[in-house]
C-alpha positions as CSV (number, residue, x, y, z in Angstrom):
1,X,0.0,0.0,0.0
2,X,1.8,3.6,-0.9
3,X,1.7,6.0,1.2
4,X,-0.1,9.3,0.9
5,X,2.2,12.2,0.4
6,X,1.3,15.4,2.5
7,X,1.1,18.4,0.3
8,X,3.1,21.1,2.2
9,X,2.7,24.0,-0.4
10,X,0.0,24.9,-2.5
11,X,0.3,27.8,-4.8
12,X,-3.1,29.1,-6.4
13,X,-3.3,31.1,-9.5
14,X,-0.7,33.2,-8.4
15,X,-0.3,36.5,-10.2
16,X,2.9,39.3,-9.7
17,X,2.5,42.4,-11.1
18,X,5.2,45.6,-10.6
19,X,4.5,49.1,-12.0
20,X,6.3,50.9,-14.0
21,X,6.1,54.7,-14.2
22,X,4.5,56.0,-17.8
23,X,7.5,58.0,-19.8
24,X,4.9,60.6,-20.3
25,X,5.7,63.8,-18.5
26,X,1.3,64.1,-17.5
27,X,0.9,64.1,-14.1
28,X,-2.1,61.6,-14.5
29,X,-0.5,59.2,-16.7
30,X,-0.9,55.6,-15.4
31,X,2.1,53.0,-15.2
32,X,2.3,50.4,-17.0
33,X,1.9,47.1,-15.8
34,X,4.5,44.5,-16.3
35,X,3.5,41.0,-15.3
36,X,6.6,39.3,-13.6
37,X,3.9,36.0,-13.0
38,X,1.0,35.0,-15.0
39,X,-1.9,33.3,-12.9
40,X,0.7,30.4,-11.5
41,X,-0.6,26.9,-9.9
42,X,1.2,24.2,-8.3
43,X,2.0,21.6,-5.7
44,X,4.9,20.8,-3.5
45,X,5.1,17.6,-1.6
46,X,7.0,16.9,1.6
47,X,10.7,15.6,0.8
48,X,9.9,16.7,-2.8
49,X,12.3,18.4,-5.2
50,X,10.5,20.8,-7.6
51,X,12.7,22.2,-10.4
52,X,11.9,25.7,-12.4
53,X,13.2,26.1,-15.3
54,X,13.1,28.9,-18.1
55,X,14.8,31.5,-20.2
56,X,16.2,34.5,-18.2
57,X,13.1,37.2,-17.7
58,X,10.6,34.3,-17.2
59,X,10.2,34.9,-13.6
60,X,11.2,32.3,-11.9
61,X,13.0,34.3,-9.1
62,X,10.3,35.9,-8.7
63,X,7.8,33.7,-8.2
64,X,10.8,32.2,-5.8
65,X,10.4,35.5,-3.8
66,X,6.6,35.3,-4.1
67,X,6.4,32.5,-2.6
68,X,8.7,33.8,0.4
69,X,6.7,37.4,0.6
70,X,9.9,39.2,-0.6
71,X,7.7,40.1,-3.3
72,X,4.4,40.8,-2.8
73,X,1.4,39.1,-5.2
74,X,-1.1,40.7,-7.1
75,X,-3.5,38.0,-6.8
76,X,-3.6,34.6,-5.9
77,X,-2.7,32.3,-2.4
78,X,0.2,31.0,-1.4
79,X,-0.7,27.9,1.3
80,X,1.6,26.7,3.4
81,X,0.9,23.7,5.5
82,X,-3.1,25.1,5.4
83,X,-2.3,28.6,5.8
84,X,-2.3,31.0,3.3
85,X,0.7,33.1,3.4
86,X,-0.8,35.9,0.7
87,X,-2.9,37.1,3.8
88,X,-0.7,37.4,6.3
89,X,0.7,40.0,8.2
90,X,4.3,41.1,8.7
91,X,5.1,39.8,12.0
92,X,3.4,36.6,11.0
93,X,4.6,35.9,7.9
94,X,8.3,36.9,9.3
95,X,7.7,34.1,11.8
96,X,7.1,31.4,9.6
97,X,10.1,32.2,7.5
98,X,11.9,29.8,10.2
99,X,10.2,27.0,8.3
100,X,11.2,28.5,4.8
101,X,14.2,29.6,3.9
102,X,15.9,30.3,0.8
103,X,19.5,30.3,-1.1
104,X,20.4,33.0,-3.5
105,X,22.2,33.1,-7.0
106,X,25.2,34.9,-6.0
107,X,26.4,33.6,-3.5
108,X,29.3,36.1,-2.1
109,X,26.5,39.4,-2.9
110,X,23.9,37.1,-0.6
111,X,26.7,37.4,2.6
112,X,27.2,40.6,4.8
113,X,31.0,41.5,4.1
114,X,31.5,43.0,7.5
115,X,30.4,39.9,9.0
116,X,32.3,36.8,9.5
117,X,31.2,33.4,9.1
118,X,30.3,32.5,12.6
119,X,27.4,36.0,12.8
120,X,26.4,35.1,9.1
121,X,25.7,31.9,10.3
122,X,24.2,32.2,13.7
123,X,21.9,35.5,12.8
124,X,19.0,33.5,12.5
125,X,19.6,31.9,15.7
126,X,20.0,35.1,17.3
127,X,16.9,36.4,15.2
128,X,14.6,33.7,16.0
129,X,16.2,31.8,19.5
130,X,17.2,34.9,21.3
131,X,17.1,33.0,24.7
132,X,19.9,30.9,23.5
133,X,23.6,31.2,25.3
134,X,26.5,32.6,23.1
135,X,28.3,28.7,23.7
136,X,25.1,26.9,22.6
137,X,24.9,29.5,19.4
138,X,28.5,28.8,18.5
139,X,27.9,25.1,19.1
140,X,25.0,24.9,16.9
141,X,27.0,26.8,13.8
142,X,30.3,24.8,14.4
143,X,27.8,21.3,13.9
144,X,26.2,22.8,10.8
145,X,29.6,24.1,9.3
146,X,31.1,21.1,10.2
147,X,27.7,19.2,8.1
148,X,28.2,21.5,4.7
149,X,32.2,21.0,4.6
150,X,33.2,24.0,6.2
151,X,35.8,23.7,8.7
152,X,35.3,25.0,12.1
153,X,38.6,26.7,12.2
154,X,37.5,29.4,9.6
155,X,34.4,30.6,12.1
156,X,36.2,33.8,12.7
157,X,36.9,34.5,8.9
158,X,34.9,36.9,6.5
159,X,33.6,35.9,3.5
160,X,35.7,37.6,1.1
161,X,38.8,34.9,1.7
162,X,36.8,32.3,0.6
163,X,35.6,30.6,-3.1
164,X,32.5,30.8,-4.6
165,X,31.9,27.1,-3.5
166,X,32.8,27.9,-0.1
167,X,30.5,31.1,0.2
168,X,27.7,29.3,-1.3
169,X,28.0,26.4,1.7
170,X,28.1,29.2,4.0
171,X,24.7,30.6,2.6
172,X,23.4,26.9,2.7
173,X,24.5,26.3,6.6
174,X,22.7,30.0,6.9
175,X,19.5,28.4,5.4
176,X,20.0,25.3,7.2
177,X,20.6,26.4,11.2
178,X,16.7,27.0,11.6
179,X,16.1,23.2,10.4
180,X,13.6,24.4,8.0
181,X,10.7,22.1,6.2
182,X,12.0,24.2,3.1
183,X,14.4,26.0,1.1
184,X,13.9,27.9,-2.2
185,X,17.0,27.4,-4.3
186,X,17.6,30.5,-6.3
187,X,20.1,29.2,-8.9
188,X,22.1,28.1,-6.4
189,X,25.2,26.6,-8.7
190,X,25.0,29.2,-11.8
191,X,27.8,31.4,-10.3
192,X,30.0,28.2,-9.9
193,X,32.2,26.0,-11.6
194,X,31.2,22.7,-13.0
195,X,33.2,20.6,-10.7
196,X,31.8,22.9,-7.2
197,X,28.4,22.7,-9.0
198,X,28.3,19.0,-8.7
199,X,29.8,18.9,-5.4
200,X,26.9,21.6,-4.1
201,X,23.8,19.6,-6.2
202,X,25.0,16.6,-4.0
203,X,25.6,18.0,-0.8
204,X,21.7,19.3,-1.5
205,X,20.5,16.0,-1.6
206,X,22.4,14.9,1.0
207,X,21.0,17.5,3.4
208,X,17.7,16.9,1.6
209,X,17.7,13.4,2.8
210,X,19.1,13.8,6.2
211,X,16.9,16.9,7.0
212,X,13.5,15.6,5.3
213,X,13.8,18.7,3.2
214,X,11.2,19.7,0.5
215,X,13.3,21.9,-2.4
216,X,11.8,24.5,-4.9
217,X,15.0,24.3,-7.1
218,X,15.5,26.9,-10.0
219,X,18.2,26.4,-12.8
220,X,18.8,27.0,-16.1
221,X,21.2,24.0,-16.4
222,X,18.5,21.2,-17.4
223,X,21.2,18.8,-16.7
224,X,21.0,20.0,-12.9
225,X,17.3,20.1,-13.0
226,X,17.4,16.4,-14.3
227,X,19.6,15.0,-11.1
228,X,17.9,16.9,-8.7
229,X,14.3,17.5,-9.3
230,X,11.4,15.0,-8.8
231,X,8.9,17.1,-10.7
232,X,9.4,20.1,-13.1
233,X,7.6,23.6,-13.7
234,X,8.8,24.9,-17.1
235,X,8.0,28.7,-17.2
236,X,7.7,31.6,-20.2
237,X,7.0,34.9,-19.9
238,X,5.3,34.7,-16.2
239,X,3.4,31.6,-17.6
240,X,3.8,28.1,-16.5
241,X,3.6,26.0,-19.7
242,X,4.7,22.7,-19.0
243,X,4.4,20.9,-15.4
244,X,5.2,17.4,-14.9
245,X,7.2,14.4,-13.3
246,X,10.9,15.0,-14.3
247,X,11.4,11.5,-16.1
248,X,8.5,11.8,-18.2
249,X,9.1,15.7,-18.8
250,X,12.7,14.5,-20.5
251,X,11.5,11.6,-22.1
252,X,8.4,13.1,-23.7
253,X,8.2,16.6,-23.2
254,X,4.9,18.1,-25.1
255,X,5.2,21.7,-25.3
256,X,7.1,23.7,-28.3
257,X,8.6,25.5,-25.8
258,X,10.0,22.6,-23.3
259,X,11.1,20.5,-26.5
260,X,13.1,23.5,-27.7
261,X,15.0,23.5,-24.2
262,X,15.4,20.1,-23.7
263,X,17.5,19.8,-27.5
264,X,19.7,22.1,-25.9
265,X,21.3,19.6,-22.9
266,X,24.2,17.8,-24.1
267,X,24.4,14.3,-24.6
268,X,27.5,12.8,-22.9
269,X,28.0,10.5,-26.0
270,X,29.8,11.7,-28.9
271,X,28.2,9.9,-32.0
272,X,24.4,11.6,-30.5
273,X,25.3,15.1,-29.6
274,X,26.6,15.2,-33.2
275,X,23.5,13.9,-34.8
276,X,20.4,15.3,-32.8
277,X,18.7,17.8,-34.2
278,X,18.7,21.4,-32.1
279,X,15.4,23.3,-32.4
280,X,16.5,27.3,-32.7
281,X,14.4,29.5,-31.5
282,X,13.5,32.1,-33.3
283,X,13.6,36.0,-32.2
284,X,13.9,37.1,-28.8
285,X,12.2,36.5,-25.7
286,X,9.1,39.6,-25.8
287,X,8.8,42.2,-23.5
288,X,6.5,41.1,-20.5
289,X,5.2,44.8,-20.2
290,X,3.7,44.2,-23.5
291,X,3.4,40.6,-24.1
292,X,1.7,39.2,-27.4
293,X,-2.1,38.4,-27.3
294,X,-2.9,35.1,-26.6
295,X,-0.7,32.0,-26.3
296,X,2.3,34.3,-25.1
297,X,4.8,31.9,-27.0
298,X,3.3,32.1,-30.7
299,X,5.6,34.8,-31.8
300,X,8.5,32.6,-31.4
301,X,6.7,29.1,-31.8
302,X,7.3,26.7,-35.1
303,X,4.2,25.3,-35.0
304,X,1.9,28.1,-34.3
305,X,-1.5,28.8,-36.0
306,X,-4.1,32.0,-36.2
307,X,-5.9,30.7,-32.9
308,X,-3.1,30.8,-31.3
309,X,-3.2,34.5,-31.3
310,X,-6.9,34.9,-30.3
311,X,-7.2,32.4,-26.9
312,X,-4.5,32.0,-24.0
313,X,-4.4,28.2,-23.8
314,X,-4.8,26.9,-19.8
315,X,-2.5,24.4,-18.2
316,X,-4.4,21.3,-18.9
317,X,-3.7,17.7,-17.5
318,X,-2.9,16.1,-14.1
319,X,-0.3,16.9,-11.3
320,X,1.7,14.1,-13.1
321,X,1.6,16.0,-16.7
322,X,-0.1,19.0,-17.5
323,X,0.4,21.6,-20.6
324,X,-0.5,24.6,-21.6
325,X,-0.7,24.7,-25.5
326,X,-3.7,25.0,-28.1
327,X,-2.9,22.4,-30.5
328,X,-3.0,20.1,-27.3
329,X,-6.3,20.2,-26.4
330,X,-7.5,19.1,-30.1
């Protein structure tokens, strides 16, 4: 008999808008509204990894920060654990960022330079555990240093003498000292080298396992998102347009869109990277302040047709496979 899974996040039509002052010098000119997220849906699992993937300008991050309350949503709920987070107030919301946490792209900008490693680290403690004696704060941080590969020694060192590799475990032992349920990976491993990207991806799972951790993992390396990730959200222009269980999603992926990225990974075999067939796309991405009518990927799809310019198709299927395309739905 399988066991249920309990659904620990549960985002609902989620929408992020941000304003953008008209050009025009009238004093009653209204901004312009660019849509950062377009009406968003999805599921996270506990001990689930969910990959987003997408073109730069999609909005992944900042559905990432949406999801925190960094950003705040136009429209739409954010549930976590049965609460929804969208209707929160400050001192709330602030208190339930012990059980979500979140790793950011760069990772020597995401550290305080005039702190060493031991404050980066043990600010949350202080933040949230303010009872809690300077030895048993120190204690704490030396056991998670020790648990991401940092040595103890270095607890008095700032964060300029050390890697890339090194800063981003720092920012991962930051995420990690609350013992949250989850963490929002922002492109944790873009800034890195290949070798120190592999090394981080596995010392996520690792944690993942040992800490019962649920992941929302965004990438642009599909490769990444293929090792990691138990489900997939592929995302254009705000829109989520493909959403489905990662081995399915890279053996048969059904959008225009997702099939265009996915014959972009390399194949580690010679003889079939030289003969697969890339699919180009054509133009650039459109600007989301004035995206085009319709299916917002037509302008740049092979395989579009007239309809697709008159009705926004809806992400259609199951929480196994669902996708957002007209010529789908025939």
């Amino acid at each position: 008999m399988s066991v249920e899974k309990k659904l620990i996040l549960d985002i609902k039509n989620l929408k992020v808008q941000f304003n953008i002052p008209s050009k025009s010098i009238l004093p009653w000119a209204k901004p312009t509204a660019l849509k950062a997220v377009d009406d968003v849906s999805l599921k996270l699992y506990e001990g689930e990894t969910l990959g987003v993937v997408g073109e730069s300008g999609c909005g992944k991050s900042t559905l990432a920060r949406a999801i925190i309350g960094l950003v705040p949503a136009a429209a739409g709920n954010v549930v976590w654990l049965g609460e929804d987070l969208t209707k929160m107030g400050n001192e709330p919301l602030r208190l339930k960022r012990k059980e979500i946490q979140m790793i950011f792209q760069d990772p020597l900008a995401s550290l305080n330079p005039r702190m060493n490693v031991g404050d980066i680290i043990a600010e949350p403690l202080r933040t949230f555990y303010p009872k809690l004696s300077k030895q048993e704060v120190k204690d704490q941080v030396k056991e998670m240093m020790y648990r991401v590969g940092l040595l103890p020694n270095v607890i008095n060192r700032y964060p300029h003498e050390f890697s890339g590799g090194q800063c981003q475990r720092i920012g991962i032992a930051r995420a990690l000292i609350l013992k949250p349920k989850m963490i929002i990976c922002d492109e944790p491993v873009s800034a890195l080298d290949v070798s120190i990207q592999a090394q981080v991806v596995n010392l996520l799972k690792e944690l993942q396992k040992e800490f019962g951790l649920s992941l929302v993992f965004i990438a642009h390396d599909l490769s990444v998102v293929k090792h990691i990730s138990d489900r997939v959200l592929v995302m254009y222009l705000g829109n989520a347009v493909e959403f489905s269980e990662c081995s399915t999603l890279f053996a048969n992926p059904q959008h225009p869109y997702t099939k265009a990225l996915m014959s972009a990974v390399p194949i580690p075999d010679p003889k079939l990277e030289r003969s697969k067939k890339i699919q180009m796309l054509e133009g650039d991405l459109p600007s989301p302040i004035n995206p085009p009518s319709g299916c917002v990927f037509r302008t740049r799809c092979p395989v579009a047709v007239a309809e697709c310019a008159n009705r926004k198709p809806k992400l259609l299927g199951d929480e196994n496979h669902s996708v957002a395309c007209l010529l789908l739905e025939k």
